[in-house]
C-alpha positions in Angstrom: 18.2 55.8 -48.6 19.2 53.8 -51.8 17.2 55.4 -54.5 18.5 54.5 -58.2 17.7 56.0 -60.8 18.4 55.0 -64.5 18.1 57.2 -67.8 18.0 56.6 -71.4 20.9 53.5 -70.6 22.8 52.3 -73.5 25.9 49.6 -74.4 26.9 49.1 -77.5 29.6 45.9 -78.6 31.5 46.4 -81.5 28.7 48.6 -83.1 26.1 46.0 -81.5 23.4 47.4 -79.7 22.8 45.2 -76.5 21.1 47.9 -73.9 18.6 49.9 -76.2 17.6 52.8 -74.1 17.0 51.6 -70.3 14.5 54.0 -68.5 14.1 52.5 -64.4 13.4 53.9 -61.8 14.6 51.6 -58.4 13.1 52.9 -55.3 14.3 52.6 -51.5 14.1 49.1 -50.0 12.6 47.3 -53.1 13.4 43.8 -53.8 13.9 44.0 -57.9 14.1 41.4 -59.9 15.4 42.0 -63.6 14.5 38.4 -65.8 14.0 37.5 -69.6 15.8 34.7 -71.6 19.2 34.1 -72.6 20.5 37.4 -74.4 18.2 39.7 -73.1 21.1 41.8 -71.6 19.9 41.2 -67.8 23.4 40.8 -66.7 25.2 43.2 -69.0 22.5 45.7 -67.3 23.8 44.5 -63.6 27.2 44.8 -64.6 26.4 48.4 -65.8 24.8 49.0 -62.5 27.7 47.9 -61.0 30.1 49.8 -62.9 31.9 46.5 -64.2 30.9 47.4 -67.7 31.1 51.1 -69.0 28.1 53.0 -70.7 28.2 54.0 -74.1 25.5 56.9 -73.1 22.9 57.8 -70.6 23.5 58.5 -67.2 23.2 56.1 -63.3 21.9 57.9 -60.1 22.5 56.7 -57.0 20.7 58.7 -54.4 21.1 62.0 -56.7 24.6 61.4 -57.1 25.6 60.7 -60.8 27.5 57.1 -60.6 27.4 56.9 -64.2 31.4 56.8 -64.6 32.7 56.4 -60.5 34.7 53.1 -60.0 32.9 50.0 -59.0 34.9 50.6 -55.7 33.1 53.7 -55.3 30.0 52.8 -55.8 28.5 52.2 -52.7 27.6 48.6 -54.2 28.1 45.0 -53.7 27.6 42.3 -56.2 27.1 38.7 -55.8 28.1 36.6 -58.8 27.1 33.5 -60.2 30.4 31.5 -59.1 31.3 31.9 -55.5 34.8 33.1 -55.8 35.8 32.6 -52.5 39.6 32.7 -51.4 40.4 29.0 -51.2 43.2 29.2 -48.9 41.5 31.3 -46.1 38.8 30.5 -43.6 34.9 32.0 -43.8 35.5 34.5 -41.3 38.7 35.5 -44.3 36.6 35.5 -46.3 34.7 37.6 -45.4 36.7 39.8 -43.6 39.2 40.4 -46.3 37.5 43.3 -48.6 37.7 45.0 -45.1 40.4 44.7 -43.5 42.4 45.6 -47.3 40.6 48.9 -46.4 42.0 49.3 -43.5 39.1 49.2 -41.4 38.6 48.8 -37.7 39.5 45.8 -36.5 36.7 45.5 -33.7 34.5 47.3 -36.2 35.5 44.4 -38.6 34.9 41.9 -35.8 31.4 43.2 -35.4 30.3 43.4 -39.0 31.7 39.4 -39.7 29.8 38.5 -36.3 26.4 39.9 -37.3 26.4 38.8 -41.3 27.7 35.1 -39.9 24.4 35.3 -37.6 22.1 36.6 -40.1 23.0 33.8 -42.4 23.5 31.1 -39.9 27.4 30.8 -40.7 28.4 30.7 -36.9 29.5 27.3 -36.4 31.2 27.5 -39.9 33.7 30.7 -39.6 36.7 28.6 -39.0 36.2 26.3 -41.6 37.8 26.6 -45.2 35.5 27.0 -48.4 36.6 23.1 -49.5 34.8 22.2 -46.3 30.9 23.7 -47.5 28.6 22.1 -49.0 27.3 24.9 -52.3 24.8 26.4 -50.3 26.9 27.4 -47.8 29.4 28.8 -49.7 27.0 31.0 -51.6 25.8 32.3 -48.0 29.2 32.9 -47.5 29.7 35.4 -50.7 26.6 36.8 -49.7 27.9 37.4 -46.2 31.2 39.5 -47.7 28.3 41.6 -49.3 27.0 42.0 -45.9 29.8 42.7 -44.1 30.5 45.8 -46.2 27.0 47.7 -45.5 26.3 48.6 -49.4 23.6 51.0 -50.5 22.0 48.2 -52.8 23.0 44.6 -53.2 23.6 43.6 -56.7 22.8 39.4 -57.0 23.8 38.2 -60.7 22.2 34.5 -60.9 23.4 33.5 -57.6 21.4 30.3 -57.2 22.3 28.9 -60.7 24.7 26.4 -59.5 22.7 24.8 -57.0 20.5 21.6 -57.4 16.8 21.9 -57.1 16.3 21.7 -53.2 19.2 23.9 -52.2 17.4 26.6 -54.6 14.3 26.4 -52.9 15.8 26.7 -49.8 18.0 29.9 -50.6 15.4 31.1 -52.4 13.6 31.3 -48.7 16.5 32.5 -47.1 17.2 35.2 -49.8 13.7 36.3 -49.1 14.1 36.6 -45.2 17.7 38.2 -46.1 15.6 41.4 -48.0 13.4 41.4 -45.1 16.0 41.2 -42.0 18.4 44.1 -43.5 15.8 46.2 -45.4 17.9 46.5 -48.3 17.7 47.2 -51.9 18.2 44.2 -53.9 18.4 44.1 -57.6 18.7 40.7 -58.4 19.4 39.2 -62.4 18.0 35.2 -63.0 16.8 33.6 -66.1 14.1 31.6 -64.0 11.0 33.2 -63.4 9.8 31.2 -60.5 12.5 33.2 -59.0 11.2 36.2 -60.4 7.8 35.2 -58.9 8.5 34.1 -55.5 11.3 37.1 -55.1 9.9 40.1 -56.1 8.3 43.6 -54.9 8.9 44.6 -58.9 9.5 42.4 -62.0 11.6 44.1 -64.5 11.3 41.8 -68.0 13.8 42.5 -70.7 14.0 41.3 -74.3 16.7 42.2 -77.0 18.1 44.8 -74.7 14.5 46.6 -74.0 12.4 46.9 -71.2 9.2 44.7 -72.0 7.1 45.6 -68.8 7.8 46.7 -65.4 5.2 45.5 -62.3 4.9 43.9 -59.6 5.1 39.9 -60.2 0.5 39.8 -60.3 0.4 42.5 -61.7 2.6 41.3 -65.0 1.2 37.3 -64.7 -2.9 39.0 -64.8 -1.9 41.9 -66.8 0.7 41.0 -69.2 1.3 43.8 -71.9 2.2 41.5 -74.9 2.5 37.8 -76.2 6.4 38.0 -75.1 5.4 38.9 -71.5 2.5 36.6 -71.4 4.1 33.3 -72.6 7.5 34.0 -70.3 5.8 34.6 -66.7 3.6 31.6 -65.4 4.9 27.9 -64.9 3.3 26.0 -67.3 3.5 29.0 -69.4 0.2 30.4 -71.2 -1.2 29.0 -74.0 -2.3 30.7 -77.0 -5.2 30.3 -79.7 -5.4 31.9 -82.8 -8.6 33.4 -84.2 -10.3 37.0 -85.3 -13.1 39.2 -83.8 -17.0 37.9 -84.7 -18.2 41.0 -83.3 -17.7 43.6 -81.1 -20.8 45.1 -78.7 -21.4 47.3 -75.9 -21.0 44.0 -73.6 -18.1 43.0 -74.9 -16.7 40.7 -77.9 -17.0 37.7 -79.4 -13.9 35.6 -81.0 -13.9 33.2 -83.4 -11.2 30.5 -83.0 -9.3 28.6 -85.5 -9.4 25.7 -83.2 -13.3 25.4 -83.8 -15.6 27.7 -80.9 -16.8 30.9 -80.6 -16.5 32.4 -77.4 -18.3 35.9 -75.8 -15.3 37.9 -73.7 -16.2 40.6 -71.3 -14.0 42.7 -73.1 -13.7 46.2 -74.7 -12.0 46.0 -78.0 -11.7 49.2 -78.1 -10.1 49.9 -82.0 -10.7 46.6 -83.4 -13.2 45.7 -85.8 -14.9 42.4 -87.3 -12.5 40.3 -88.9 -9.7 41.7 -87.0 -6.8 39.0 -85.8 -6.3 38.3 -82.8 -4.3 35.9 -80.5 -6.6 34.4 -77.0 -4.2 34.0 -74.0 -5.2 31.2 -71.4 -3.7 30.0 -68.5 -3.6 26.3 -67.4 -5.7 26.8 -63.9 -8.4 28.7 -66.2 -9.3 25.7 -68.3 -11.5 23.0 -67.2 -12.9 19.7 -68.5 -16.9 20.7 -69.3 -19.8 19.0 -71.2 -21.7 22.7 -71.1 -22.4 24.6 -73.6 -20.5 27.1 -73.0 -17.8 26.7 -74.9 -16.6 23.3 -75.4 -13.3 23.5 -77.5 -12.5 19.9 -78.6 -8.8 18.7 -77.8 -6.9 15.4 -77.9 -4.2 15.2 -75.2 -0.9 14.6 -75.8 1.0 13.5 -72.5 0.5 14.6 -69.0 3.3 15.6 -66.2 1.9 13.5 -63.2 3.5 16.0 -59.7 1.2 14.7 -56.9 -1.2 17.4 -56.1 -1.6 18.5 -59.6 -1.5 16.8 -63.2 -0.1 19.0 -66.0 -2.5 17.4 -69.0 -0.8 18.7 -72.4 -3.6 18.7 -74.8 -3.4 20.0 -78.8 -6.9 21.4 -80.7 -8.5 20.7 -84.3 -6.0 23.5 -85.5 -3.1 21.9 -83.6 -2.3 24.3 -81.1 -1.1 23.2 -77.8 -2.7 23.9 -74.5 -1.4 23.2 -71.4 -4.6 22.1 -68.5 -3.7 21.8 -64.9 -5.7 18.9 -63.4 -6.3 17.0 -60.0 -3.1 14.7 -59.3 -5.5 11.9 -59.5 -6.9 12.3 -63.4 -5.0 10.2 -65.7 -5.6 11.4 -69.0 -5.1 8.7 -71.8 -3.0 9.3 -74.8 -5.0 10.7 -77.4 -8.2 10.7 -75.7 -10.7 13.5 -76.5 -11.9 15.7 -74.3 -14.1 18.9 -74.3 -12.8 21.9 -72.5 -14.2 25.3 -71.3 -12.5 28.5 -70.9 -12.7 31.1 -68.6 -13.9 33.8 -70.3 -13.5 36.5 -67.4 -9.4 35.1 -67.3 -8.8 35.1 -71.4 -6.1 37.8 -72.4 -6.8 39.3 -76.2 -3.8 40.4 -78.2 -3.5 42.1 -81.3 -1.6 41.0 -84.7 1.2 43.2 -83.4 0.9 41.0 -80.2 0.4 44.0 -77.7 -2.7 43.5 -75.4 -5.3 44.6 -76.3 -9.4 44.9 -74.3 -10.0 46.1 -70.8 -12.1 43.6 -68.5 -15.6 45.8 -68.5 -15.7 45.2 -64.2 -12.6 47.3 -64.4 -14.0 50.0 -66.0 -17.3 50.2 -64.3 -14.7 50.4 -61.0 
């Protein structure tokens, strides 16, 4: 078992707040992922984890047993950083070997452990060779192997894919998934880039300015997002957003008038809002469409559009001057400043208040 546990977490710098009160709970076998922007205090909360920073208060459970001040060697933790770090001088099978063999461990036992990580991670043909001999990918499976090799309780990865170019990330990105799934291990894993995030995940931990923002499974935050923060970081092209105020509010829902220039009905139960009452309307790219109805044509010029194939990403700006991101068939080629007329999705708008919490519940959800 490699339950964690994580009370009312704090670190302070130099009378600097930077973890404000961390309240997780990390369960068995999950794959989680902790991401938010530069700052945030992601890794200092890793290195907290891992006992490479010390707490200023609140208390660290691994398993029921209070880890709160243990050394990092004590843990029952392994930690993959960023750089490699890799012994230049010795061979992969070193390498990963040495934490091991400082302990004083078996040697056949050592033998073993180096044997099974190399074949997990496809190192085999590679032990013998130095670390000036791998290309980066290879040398990250190799820091992740001397994780392996020591049989932690939960692995600890602190942006380990950060120094690789964009194919190599994709591919460790697979084989980091297939890793989780191979040893059934916990997994806490710290990156700034929420495809990552995304594609990683059992549970999505976002942070902002040393707090917890929202804690879900990766849907669950990108259909669901509890604020503006959450709703603009998660999702590639990000949300777009529309200012406006409530028209009305019924027993079917509300209306919402927009600055950009359309009124639009929203299945939604504004429950504490009144007419007049600001509001911000979230969209996604996928739920906005080119449309001569009558639905709700909301007038735009676009801007420039990101041409990947199989999708165009046509950047459009409204009346008001808001910009809206539209994802398109790869074979539309929207003109600079040409006008369209858009619909929205009224079943996939998000509502947020002027505080920018979320705010309505989808009426089908209720009736469930």
């Amino acid at each position: 078992m490699a339950d964690l546990k994580i009370r009312n977490l704090k670190k302070v710098f130099d009378d600097v707040e930077i973890i404000k009160g961390i309240d997780l709970d990390v369960r068995d076998r999950e794959f989680v992922v902790f991401v938010g922007p530069s700052g945030c205090g992601k890794s200092t909360l890793l290195r907290l984890i891992a006992g490479l920073e010390e707490v200023s208060s609140g208390q660290i459970e691994l398993d029921g047993r209070d880890i709160t001040d243990v050394s990092p060697a004590k843990r029952d933790l392994a930690m993959v950083f960023q750089t490699y770090a890799l012994y230049p001088h010795m061979s992969v099978r070193r390498n990963m070997s040495f934490a091991l063999e400082l302990a004083k461990a078996d040697k056949n036992e050592v033998a073993r452990k180096v044997s099974e990580a190399a074949r997990i991670l496809e190192l085999e043909p590679l032990l013998d060779r130095k670390p000036r001999q791998l290309s980066g990918g290879q040398r990250q499976r190799v820091a992740i192997g001397r994780a392996i090799v020591r049989n932690p309780k939960v692995f600890l990865f602190d942006e380990p894919l950060s120094n690789l170019d964009a194919a190599l990330r994709v591919q460790m990105r697979l084989e980091l998934a297939r890793l989780h799934k191979e040893l059934n291990a916990t997994m806490i894993y710290v990156t700034h880039d929420q495809v990552e995030a995304m594609t990683l995940a059992d549970k999505v931990v976002v942070l902002n300015g040393g707090r917890i923002e929202q804690v879900g499974s990766p849907m669950e935050l990108y259909h669901s997002p509890a604020n503006l923060f959450v709703a603009g970081f998660l999702g590639t092209p990000k949300m777009g957003f529309l200012r406006g105020r409530i028209a009305s509010v019924g027993a079917q829902g509300c209306e919402v008038e927009l600055d950009a220039g359309c009124r639009l009905s929203l299945p939604l139960q504004a429950a504490g809002l009144t007419s007049g009452s600001d509001v911000t309307l979230g969209i996604r790219p996928e739920h906005l469409h080119r449309s001569s109805d009558e639905r709700c044509h909301l007038k735009v010029k676009t801007d420039v559009g990101e041409r990947l194939g199989s999708d165009t990403y046509c950047h459009v700006r409204t009346r008001s001057g808001e910009s809206l991101t539209m994802r398109v068939r790869g074979d539309f080629t929207p003109r600079y400043g040409q006008e369209l007329d858009l619909t929205l999705e009224s079943d996939h708008c998000h509502l947020f208040d002027s505080q920018g919490q979320a705010i309505g519940q989808p009426l089908q959800q209720q009736v469930a």
